[in-house]
DRENVEXLUM-594960 format. One record per residue: residue number from 1; residue in three letters; chain; x, y, z of N, C-alpha, C in turn. Coordinates in pm, 1 decimal. Layout:
<nudos>
[NUM 'ALA' 'A' [X Y Z] [X Y Z] [X Y Z]]
...
</nudos>
This chain:
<nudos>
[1 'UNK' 'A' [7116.7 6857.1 15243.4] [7049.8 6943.4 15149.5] [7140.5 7059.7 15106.1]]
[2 'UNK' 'A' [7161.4 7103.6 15166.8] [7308.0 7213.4 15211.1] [7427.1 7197.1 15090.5]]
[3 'UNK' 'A' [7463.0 7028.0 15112.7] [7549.5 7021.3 14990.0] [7506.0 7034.5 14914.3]]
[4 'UNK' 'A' [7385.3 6956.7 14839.4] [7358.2 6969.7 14714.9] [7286.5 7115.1 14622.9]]
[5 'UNK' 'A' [7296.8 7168.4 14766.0] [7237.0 7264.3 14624.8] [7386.9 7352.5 14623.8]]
[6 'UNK' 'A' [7532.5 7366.8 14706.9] [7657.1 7387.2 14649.2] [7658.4 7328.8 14562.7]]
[7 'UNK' 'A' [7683.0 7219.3 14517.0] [7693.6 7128.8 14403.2] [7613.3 7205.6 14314.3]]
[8 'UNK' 'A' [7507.0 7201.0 14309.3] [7448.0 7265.6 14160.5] [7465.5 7404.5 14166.6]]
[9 'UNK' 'A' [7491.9 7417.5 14269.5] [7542.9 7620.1 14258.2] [7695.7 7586.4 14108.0]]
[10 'UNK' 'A' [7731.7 7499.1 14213.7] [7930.5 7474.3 14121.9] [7881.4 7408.2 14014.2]]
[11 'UNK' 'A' [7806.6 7387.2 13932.6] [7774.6 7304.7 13813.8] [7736.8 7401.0 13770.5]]
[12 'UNK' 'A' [7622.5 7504.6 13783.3] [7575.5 7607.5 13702.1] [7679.8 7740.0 13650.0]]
[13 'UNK' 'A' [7769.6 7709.9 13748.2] [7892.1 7814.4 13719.6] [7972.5 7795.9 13649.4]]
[14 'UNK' 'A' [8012.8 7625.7 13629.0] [8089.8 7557.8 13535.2] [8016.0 7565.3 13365.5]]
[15 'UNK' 'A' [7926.9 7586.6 13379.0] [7835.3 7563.7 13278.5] [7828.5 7682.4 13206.7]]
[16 'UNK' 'A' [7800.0 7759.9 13297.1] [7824.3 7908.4 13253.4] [7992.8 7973.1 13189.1]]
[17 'UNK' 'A' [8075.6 7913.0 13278.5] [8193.3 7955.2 13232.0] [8271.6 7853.9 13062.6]]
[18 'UNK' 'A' [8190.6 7737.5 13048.7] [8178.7 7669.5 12960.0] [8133.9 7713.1 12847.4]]
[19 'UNK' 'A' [8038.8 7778.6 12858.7] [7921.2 7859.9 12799.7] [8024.2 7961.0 12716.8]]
[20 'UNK' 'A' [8056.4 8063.9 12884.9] [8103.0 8167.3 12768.9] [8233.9 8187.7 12716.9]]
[21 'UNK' 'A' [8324.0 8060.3 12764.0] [8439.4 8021.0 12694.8] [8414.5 8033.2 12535.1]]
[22 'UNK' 'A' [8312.2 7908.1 12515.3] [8236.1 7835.6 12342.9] [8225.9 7937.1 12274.9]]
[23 'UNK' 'A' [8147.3 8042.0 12360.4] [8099.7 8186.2 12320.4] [8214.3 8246.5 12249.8]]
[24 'UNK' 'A' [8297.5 8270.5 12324.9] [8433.1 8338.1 12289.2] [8518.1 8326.5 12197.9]]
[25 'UNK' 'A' [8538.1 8148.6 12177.4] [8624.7 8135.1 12069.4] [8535.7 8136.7 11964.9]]
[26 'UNK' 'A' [8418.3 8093.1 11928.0] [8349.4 8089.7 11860.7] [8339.9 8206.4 11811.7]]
[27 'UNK' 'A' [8332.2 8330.1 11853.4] [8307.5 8463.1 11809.6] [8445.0 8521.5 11711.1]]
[28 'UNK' 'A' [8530.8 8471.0 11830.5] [8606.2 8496.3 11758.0] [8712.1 8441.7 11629.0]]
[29 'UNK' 'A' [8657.2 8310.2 11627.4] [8702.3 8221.0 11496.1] [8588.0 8278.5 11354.1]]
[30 'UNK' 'A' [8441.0 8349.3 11405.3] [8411.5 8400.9 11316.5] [8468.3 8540.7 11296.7]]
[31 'UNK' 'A' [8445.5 8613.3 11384.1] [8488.3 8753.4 11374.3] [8615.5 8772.4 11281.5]]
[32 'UNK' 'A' [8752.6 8698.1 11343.0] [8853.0 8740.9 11304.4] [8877.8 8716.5 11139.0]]
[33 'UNK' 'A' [8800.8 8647.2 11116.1] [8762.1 8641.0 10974.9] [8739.8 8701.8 10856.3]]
[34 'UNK' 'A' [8668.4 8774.4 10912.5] [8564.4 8916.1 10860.9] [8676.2 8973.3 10785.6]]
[35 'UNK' 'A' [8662.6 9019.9 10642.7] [8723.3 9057.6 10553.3] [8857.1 8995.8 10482.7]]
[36 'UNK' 'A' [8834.3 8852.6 10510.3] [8928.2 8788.5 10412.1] [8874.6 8724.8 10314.8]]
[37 'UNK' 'A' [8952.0 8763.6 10216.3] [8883.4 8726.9 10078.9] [8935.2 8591.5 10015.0]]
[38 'UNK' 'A' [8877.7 8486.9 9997.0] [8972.9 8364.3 9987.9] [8929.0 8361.2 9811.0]]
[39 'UNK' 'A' [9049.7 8328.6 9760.3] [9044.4 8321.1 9624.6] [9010.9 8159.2 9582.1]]
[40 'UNK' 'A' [8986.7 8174.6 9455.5] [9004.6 8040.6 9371.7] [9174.9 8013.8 9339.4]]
[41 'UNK' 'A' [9175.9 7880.2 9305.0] [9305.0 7840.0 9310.0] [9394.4 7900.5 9189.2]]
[42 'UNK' 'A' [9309.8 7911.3 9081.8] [9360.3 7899.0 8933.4] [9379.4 8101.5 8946.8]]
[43 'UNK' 'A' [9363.9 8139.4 9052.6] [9343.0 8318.4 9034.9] [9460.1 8306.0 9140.9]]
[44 'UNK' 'A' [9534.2 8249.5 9199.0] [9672.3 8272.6 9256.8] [9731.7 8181.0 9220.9]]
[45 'UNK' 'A' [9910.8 8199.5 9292.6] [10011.7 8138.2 9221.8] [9983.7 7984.9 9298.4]]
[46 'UNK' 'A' [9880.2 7895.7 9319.0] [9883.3 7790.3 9351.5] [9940.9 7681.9 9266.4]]
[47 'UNK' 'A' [10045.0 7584.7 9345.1] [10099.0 7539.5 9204.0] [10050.2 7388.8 9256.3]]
[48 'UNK' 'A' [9947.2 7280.6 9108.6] [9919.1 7184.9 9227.1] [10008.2 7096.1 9225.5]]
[49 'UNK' 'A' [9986.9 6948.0 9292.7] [10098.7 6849.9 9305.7] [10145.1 6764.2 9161.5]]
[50 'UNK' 'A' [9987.3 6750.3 9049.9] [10010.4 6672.0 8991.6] [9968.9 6774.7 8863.2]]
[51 'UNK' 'A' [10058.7 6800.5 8761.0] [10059.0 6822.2 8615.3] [9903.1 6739.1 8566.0]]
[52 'UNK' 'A' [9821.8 6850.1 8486.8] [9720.9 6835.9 8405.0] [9821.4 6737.4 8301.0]]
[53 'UNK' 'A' [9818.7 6629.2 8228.8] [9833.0 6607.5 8152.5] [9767.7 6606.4 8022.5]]
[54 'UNK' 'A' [9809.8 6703.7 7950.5] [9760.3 6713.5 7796.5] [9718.5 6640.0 7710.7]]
[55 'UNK' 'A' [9779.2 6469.1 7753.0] [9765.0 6446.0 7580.9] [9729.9 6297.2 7650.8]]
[56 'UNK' 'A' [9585.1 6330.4 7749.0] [9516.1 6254.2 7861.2] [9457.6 6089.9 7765.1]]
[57 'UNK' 'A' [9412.0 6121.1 7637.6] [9333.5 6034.0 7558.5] [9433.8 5988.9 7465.8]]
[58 'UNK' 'A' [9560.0 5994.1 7508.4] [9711.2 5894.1 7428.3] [9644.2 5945.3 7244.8]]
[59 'UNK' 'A' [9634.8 6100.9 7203.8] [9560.4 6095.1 7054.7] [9659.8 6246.9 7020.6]]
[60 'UNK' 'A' [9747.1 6241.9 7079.0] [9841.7 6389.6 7044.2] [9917.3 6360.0 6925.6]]
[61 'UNK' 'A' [9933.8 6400.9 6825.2] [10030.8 6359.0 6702.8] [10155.2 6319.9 6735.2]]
[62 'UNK' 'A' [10207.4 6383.8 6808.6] [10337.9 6356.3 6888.0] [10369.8 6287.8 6915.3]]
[63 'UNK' 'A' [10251.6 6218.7 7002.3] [10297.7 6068.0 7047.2] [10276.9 5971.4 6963.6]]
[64 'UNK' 'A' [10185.0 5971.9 6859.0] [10170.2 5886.9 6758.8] [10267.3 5849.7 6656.0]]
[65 'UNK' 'A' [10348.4 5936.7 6637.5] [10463.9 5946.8 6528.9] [10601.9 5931.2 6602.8]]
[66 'UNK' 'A' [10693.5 5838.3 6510.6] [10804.3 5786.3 6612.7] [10906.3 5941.6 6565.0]]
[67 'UNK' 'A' [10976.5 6012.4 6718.1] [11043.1 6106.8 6689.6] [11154.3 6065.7 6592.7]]
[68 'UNK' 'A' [11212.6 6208.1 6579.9] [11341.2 6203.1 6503.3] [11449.2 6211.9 6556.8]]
[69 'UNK' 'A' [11592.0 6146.5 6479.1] [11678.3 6120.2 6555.8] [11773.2 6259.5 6541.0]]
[70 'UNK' 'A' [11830.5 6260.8 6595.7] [11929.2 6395.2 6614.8] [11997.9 6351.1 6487.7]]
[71 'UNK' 'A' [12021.3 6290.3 6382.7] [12137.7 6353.6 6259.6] [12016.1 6312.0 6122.5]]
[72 'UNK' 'A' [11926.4 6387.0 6181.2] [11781.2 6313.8 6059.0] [11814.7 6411.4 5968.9]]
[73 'UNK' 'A' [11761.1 6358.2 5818.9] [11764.6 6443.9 5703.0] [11668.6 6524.3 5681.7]]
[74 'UNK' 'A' [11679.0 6641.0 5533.0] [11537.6 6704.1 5556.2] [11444.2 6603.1 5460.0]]
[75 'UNK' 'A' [11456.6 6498.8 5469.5] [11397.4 6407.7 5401.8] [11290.9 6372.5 5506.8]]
[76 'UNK' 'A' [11336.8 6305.8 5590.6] [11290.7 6213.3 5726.2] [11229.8 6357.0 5805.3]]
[77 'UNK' 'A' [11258.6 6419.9 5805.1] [11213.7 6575.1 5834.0] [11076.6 6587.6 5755.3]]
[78 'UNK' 'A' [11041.9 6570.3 5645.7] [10915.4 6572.9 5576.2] [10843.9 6499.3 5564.9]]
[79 'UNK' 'A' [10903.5 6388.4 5604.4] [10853.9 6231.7 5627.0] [10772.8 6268.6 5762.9]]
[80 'UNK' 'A' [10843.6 6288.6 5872.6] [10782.3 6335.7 5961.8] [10642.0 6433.6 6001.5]]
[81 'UNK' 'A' [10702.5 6529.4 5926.1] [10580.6 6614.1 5950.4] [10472.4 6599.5 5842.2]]
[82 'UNK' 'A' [10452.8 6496.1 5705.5] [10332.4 6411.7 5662.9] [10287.4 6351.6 5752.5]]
[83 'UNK' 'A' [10338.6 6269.4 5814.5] [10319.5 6141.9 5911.5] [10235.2 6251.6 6015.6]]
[84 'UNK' 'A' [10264.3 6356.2 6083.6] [10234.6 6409.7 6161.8] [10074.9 6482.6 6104.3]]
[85 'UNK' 'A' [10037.9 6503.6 6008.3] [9930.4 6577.4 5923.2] [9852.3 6465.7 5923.5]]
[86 'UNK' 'A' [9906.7 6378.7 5893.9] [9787.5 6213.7 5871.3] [9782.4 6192.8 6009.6]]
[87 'UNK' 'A' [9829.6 6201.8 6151.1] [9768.9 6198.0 6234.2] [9684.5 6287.6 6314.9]]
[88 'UNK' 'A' [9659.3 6420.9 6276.8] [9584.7 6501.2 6289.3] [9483.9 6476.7 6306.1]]
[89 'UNK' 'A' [9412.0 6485.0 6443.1] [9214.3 6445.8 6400.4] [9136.5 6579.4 6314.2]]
[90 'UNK' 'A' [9039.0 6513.6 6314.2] [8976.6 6585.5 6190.0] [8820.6 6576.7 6238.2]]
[91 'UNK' 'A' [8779.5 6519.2 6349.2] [8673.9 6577.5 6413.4] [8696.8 6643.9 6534.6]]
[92 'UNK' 'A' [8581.3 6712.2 6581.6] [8603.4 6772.7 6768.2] [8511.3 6664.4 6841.6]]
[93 'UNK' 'A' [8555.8 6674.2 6946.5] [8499.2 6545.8 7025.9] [8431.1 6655.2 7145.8]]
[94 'UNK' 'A' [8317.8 6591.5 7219.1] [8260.9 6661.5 7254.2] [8231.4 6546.0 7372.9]]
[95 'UNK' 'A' [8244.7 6622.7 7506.2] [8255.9 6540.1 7629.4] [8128.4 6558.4 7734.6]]
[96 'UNK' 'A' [7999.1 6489.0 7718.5] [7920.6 6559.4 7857.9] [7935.4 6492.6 7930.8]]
[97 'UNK' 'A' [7937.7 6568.6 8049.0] [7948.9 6535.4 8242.1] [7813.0 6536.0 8243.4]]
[98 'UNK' 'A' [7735.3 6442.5 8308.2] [7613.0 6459.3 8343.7] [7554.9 6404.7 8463.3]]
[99 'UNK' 'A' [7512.2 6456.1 8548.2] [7481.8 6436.5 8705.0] [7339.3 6359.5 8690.4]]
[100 'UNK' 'A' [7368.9 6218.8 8770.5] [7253.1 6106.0 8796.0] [7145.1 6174.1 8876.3]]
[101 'UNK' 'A' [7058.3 6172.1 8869.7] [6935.2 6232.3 8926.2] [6912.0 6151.4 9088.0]]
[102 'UNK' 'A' [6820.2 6209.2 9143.7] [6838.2 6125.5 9268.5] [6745.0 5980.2 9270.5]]
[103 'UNK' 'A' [6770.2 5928.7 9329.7] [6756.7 5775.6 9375.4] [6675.6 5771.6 9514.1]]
[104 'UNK' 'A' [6607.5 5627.6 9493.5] [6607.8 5608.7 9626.2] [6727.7 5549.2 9714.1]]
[105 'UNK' 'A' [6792.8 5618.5 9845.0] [6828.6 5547.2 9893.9] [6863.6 5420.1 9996.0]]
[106 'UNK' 'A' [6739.9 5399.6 10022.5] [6715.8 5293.4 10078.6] [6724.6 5131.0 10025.5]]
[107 'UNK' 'A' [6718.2 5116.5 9915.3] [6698.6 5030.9 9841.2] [6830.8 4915.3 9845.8]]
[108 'UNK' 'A' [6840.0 4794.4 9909.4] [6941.7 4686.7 9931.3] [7002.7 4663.4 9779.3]]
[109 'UNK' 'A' [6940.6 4635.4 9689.1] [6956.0 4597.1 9557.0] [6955.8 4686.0 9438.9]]
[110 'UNK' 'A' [7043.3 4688.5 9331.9] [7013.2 4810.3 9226.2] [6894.7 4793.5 9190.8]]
[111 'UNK' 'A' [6814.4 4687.3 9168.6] [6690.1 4717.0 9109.2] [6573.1 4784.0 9228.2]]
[112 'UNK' 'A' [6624.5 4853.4 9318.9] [6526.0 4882.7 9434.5] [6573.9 5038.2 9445.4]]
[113 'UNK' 'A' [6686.2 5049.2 9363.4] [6757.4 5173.0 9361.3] [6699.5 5276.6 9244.6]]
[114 'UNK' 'A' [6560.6 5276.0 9200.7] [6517.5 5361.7 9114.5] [6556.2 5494.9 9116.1]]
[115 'UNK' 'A' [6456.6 5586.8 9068.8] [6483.0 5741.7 9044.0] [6402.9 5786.7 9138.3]]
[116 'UNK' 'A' [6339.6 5855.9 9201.9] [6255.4 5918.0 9306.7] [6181.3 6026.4 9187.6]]
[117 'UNK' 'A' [6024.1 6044.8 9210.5] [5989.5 6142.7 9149.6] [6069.6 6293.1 9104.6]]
[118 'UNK' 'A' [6175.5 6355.4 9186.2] [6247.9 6441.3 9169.9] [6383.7 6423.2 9060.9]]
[119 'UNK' 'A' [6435.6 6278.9 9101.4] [6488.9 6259.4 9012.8] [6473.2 6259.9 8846.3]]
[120 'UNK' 'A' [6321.3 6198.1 8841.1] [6298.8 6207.3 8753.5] [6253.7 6319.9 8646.3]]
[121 'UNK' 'A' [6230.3 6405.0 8763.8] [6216.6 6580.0 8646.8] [6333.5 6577.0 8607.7]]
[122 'UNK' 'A' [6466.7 6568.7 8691.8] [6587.2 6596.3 8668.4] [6655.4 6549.3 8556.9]]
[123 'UNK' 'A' [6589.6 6435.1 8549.4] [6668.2 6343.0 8403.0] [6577.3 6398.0 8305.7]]
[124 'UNK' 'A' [6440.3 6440.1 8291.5] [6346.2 6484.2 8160.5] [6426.1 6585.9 8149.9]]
[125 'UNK' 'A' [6451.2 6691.4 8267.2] [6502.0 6840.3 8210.5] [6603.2 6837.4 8172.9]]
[126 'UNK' 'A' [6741.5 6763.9 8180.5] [6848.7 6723.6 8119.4] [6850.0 6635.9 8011.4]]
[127 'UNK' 'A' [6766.4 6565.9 7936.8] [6718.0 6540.9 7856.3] [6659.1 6646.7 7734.0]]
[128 'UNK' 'A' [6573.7 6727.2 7792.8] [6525.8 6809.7 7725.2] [6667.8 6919.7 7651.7]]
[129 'UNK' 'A' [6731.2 6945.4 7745.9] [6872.8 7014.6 7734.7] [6938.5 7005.4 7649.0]]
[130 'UNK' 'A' [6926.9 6900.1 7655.1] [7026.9 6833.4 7511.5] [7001.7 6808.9 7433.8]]
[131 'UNK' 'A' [6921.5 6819.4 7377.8] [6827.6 6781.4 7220.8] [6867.8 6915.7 7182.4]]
</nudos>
């Protein structure tokens, strides 16, 4: 009997010192924290890995029109920059992102994969939005 309640004496102490180890770093992975201000990327000099590419929808005049050669005339020079005016778009294109409403997810099959009542406000009120 004797042993076992050493044993749970040495378990409750382990437990405890476990305890307030967790305690500790924990406090202090929040604490030391406290007053750092973490920015957005585009508000410091973050530089990322991969170049935005500009001219994403292959519709830049630039690329549409074959360049000029290094001993071009100012002929081919005006030739050019017509060529470059006729490829100019002449409407704005207009892009919506629009977030799928929720689903059920349980459903094995897409047709079991409906909208859930919530979803479905979600698609009327985004609907409504856009009109």
């Amino acid at each position: 009997m004797v042993v076992y309640k050493h044993m749970f004496m040495m378990l409750n102490i382990a437990k405890g010192i476990g305890t307030a180890t967790a305690t500790g770093i924990l406090g202090y992975a929040v604490w030391s924290r406290e007053g750092t201000v973490l920015n957005a990327s585009w508000t410091t000099n973050f530089e990322p890995s991969v170049r935005w590419e500009h001219n994403w929808d292959r519709r830049d005049p630039e690329s549409l029109v074959k360049p000029l050669k290094s001993n071009s005339s100012e002929k081919e020079t005006k030739n050019r920059e017509n060529e470059l005016e006729k490829q100019r778009p002449t409407a704005t294109r207009h892009l919506l992102l629009i977030r799928h409403g929720q689903y059920n997810l349980d459903g094995k099959e897409d047709s079991e994969r409906y909208l859930t009542k919530l979803g479905n406000l979600k698609y009327k009120t985004e609907v409504f939005f856009q009109d």
